[in-house]
N, CA and C of each residue as an Amber inpcrd file, in Angstrom:
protein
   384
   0.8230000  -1.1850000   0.0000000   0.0000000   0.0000000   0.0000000
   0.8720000   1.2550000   0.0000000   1.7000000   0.9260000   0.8200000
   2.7930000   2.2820000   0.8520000   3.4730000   2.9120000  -0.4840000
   3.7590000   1.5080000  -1.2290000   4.5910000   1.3280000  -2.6190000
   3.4630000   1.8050000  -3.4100000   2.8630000   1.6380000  -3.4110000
   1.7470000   2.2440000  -4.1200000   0.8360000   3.1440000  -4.1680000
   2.0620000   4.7950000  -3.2900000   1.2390000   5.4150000  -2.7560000
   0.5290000   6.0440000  -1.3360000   0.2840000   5.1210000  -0.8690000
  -0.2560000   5.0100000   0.5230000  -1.8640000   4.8180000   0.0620000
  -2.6760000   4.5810000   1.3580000  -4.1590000   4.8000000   1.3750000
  -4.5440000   3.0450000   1.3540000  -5.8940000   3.0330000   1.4540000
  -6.2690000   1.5900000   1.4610000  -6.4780000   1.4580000   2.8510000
  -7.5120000   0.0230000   3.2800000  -7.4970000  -0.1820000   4.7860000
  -7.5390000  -1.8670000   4.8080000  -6.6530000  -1.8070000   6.0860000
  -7.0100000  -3.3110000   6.2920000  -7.7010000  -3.7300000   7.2860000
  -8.1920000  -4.9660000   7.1160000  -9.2270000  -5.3640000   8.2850000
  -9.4080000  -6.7900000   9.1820000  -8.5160000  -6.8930000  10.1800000
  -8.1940000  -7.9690000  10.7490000  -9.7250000  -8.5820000  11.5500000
  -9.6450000  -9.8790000  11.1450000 -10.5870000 -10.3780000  11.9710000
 -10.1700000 -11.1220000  13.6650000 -11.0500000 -10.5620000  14.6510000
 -10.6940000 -11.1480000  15.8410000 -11.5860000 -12.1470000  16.5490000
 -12.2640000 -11.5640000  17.4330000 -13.1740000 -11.8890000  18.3470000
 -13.6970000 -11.7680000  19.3490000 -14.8600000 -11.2500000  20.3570000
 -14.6980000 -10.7730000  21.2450000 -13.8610000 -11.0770000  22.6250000
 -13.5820000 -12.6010000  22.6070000 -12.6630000 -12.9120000  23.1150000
 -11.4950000 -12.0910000  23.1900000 -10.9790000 -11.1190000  22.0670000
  -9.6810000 -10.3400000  22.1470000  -9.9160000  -8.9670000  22.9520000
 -11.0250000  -9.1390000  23.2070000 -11.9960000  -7.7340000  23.5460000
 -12.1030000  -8.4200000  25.7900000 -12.3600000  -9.3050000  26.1400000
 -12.4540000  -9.7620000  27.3880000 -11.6220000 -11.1680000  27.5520000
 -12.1530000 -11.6050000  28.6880000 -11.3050000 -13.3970000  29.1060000
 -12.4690000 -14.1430000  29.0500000 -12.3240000 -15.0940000  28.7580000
 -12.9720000 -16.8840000  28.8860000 -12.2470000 -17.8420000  29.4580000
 -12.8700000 -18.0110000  30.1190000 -11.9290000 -19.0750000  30.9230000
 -11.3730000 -20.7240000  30.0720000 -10.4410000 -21.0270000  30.1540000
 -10.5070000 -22.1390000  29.5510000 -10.2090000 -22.2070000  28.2030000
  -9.8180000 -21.3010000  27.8190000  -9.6140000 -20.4630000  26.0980000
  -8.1760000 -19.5050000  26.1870000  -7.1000000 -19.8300000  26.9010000
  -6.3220000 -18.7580000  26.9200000  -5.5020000 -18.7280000  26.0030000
  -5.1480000 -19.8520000  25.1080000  -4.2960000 -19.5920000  24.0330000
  -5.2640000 -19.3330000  22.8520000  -6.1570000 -19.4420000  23.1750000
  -7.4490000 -18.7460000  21.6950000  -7.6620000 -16.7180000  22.0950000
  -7.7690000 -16.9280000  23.7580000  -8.0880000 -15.7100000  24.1170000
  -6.8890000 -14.6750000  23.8640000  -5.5700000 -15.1720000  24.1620000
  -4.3420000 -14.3530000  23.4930000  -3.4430000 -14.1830000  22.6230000
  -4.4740000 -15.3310000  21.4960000  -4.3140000 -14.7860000  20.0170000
  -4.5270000 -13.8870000  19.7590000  -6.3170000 -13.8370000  20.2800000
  -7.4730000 -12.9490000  19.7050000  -6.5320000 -11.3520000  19.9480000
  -6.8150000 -11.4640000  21.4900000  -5.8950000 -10.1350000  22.1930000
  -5.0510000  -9.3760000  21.2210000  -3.6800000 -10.1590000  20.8780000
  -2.5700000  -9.9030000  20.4390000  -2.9790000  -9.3020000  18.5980000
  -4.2480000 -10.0340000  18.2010000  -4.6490000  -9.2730000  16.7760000
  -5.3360000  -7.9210000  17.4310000  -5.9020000  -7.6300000  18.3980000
  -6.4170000  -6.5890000  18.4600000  -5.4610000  -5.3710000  19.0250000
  -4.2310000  -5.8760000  19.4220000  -3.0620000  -5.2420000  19.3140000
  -2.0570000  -4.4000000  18.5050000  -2.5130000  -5.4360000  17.8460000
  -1.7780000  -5.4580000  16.5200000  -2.1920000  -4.2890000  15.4480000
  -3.6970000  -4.1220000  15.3890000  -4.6290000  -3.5340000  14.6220000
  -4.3200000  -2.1870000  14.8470000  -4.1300000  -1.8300000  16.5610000
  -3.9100000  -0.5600000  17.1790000  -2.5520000  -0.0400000  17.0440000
  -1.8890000  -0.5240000  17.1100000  -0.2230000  -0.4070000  16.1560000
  -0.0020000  -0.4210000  15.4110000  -0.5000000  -1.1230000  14.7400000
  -0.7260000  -0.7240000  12.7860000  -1.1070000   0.7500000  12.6520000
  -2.6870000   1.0800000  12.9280000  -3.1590000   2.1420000  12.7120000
  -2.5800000   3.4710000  13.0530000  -1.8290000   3.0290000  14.0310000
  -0.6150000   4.3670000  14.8420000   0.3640000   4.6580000  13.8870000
   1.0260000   3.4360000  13.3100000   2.7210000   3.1640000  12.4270000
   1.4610000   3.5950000  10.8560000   0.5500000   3.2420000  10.0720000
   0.1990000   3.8810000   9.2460000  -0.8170000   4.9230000   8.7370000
  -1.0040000   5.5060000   9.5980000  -2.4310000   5.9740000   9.3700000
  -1.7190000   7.2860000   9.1780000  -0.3750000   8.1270000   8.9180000
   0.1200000   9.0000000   8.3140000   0.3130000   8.7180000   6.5940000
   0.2740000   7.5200000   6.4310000   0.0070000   7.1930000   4.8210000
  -1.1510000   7.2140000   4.3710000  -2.7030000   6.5570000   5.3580000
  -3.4080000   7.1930000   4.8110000  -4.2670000   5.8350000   5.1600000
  -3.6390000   4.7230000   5.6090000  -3.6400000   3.4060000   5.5130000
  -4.4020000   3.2110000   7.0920000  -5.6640000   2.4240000   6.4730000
  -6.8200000   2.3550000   8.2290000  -6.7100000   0.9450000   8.3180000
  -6.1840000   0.4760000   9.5990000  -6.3900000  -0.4810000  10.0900000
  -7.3390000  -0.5670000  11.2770000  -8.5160000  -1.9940000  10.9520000
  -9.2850000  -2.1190000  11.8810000  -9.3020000  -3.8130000  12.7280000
 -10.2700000  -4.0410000  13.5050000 -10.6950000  -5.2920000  13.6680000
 -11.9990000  -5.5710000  13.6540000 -12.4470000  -6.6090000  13.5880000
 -13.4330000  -7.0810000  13.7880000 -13.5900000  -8.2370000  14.5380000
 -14.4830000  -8.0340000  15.9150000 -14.3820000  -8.9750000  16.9070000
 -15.7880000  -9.8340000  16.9830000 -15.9820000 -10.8870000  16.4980000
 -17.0340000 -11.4820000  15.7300000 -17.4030000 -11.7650000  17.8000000
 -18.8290000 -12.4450000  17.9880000 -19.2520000 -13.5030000  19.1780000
 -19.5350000 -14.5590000  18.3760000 -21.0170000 -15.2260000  18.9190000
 -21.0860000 -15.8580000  18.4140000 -22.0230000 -16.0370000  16.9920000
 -21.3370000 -16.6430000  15.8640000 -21.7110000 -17.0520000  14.8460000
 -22.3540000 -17.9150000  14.6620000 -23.4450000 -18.2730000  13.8270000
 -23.9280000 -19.6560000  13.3050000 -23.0540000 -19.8930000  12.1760000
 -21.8710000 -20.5810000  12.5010000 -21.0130000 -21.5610000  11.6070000
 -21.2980000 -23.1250000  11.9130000 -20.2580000 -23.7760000  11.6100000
 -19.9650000 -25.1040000  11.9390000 -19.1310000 -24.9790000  12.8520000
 -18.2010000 -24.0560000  13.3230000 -17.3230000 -24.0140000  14.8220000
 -18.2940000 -23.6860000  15.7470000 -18.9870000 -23.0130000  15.5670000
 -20.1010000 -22.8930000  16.8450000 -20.8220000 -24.0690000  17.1790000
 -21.1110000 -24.8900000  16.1120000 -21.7430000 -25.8410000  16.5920000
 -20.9420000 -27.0840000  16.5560000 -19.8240000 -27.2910000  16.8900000
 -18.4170000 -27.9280000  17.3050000 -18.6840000 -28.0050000  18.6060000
 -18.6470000 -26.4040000  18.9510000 -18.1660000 -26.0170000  20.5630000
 -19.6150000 -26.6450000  20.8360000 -21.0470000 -25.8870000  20.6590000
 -21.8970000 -26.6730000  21.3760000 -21.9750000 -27.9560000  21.4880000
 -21.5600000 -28.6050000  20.3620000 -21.8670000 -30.3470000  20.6060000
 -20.7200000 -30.7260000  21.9060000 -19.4620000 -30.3970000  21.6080000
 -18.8120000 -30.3390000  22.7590000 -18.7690000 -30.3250000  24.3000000
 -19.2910000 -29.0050000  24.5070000 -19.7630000 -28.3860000  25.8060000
 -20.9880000 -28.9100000  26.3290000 -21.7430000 -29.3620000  25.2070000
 -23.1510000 -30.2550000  25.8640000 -23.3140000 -31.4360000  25.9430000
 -22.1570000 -32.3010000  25.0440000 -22.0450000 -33.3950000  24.9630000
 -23.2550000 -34.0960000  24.2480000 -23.3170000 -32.9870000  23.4920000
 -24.9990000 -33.5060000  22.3250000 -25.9710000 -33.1950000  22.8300000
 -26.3420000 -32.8680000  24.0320000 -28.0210000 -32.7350000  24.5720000
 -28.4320000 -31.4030000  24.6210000 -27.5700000 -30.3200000  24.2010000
 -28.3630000 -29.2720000  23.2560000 -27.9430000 -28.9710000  21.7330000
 -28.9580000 -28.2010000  21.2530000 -28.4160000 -27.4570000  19.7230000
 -27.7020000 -26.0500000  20.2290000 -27.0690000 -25.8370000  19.0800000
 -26.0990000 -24.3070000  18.9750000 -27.4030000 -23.6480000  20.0400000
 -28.4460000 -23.3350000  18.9100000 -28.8600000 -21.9770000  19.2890000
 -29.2940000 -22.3160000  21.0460000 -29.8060000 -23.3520000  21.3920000
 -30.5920000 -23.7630000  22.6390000 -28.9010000 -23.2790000  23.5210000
 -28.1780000 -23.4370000  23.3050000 -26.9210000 -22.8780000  24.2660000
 -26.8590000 -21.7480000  24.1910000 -26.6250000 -21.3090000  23.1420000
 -25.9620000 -20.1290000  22.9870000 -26.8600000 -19.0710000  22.5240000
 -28.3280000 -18.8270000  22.1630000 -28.8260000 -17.8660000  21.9060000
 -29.3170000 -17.1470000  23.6740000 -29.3750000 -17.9190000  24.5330000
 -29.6310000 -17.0290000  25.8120000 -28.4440000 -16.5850000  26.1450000
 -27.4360000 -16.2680000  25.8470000 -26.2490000 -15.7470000  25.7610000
 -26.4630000 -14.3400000  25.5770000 -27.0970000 -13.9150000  24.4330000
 -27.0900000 -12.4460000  23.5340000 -28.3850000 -11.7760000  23.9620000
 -28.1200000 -10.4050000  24.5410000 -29.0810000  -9.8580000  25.0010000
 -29.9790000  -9.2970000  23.5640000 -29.7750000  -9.6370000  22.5530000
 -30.4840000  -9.5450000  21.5490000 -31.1220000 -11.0120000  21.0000000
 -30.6690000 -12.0030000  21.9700000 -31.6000000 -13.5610000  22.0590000
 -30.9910000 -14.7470000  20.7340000 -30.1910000 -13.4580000  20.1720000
 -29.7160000 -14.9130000  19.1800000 -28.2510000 -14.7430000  18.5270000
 -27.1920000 -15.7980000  18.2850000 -26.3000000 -15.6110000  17.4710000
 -26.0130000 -14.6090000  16.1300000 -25.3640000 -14.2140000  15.1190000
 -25.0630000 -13.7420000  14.6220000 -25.6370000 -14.5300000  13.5020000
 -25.1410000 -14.1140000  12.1840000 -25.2350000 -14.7730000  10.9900000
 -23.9770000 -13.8880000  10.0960000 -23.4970000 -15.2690000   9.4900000
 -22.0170000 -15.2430000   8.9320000 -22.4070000 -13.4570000   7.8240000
 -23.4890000 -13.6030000   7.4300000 -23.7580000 -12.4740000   6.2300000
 -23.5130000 -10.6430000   6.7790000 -24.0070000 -10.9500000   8.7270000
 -23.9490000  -9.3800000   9.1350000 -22.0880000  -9.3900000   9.3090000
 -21.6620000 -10.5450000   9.6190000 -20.1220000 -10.0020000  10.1380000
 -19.4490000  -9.6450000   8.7050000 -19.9380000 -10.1500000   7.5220000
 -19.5350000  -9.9880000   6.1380000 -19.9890000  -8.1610000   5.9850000
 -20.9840000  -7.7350000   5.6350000 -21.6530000  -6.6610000   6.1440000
 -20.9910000  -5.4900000   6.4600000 -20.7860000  -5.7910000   7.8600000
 -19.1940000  -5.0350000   8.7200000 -18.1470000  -4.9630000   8.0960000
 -17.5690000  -6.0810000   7.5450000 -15.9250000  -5.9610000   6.5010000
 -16.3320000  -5.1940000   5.3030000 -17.0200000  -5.2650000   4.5250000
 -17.3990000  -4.4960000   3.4290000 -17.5770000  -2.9500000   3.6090000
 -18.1520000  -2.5740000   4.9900000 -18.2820000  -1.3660000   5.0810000
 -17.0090000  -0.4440000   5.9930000 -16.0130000  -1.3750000   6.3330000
 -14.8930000  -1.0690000   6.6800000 -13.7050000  -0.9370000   6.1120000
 -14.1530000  -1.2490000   4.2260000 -13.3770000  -1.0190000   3.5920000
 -14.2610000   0.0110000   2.7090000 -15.3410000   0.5030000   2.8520000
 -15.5560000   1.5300000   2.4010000 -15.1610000   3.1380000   3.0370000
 -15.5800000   4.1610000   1.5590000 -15.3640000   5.3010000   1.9800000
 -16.4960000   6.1090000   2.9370000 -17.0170000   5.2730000   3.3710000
 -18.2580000   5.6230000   5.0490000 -17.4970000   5.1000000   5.9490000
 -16.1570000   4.5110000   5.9790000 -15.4210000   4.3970000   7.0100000
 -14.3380000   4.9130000   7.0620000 -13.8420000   6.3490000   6.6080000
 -13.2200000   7.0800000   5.9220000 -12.5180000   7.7330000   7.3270000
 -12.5740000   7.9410000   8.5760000 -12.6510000   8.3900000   9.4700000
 -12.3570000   7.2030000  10.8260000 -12.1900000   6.1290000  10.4140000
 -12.2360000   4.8250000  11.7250000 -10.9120000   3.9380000  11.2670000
  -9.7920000   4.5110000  12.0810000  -9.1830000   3.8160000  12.2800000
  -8.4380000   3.3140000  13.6430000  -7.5930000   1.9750000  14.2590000
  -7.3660000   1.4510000  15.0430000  -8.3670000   0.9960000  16.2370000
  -9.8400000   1.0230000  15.4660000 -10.6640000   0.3760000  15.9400000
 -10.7810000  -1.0200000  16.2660000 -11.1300000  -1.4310000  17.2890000
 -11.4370000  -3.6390000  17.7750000 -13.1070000  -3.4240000  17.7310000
 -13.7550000  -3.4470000  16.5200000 -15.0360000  -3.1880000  16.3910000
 -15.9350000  -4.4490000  16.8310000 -16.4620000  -4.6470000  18.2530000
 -17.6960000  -5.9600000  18.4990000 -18.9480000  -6.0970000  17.4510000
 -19.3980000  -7.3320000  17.1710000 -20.7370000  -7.3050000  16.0790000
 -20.9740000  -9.0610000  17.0870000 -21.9230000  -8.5510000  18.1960000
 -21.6840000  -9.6210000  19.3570000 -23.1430000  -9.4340000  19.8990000
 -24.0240000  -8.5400000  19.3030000 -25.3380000  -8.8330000  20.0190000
 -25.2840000  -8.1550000  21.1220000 -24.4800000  -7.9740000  21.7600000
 -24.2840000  -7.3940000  23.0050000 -23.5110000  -7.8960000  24.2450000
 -22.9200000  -8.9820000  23.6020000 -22.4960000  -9.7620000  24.3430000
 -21.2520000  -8.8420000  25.5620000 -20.5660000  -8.1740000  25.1380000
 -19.3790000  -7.4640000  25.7020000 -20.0700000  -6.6990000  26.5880000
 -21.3840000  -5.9710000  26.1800000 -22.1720000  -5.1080000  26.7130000
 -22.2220000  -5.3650000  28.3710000 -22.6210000  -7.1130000  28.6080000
 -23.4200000  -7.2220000  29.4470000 -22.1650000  -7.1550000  30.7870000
């Protein structure tokens, strides 16, 4: 980007995990951390070129890792959502299309102004 100028943004994906602790998750939890670190040091070292670095700190998703962890954690005797939608003070997981949504508009020029942001798309989860 530099070689070419400067300008452009990049957009690291995290999790809210990088955003708080979970117990039992600490080498997932200080990955997450260390990208949302990362994002904020970036944006410091380029954002005189012109260059926005962000994150995005997903909760929970309806993927197939979410419903990994639930089969896991329940040992089969619930579904994803039956775990994890009383979780979100908005009552339900995410969907892969809003966290898509978020990246698209973080590489637009309506995000022209946001950089070294760890942006949550968590329902509220961090909230609570």
């Amino acid at each position: 980007m530099q070689k070419q100028g400067g300008g452009g943004a990049i957009v690291n994906l995290a999790s809210v995990e990088g955003l708080i602790g979970f117990a039992g998750l600490s080498p997932y939890v200080a990955s997450k951390h260390a990208v949302n670190g990362l994002t904020k040091n970036a944006a410091l070292e380029y954002g005189k070129d012109g260059i926005r670095v962000n994150s995005i700190c997903p909760g929970g998703i309806d993927t197939r890792m979410l419903d990994s962890l639930a089969e896991q954690a329940t040992a089969g005797k619930m579904t994803t959502h039956e775990m994890m939608d009383p979780l979100y003070p908005i009552g339900r997981v995410g969907r892969p299309e809003e966290v898509a949504e978020l990246i698209v508009w973080h590489f637009s020029v309506r995000a022209s102004f946001v950089t070294g942001a760890n942006v949550p798309i968590d329902g509220g989860y961090v909230a609570q």
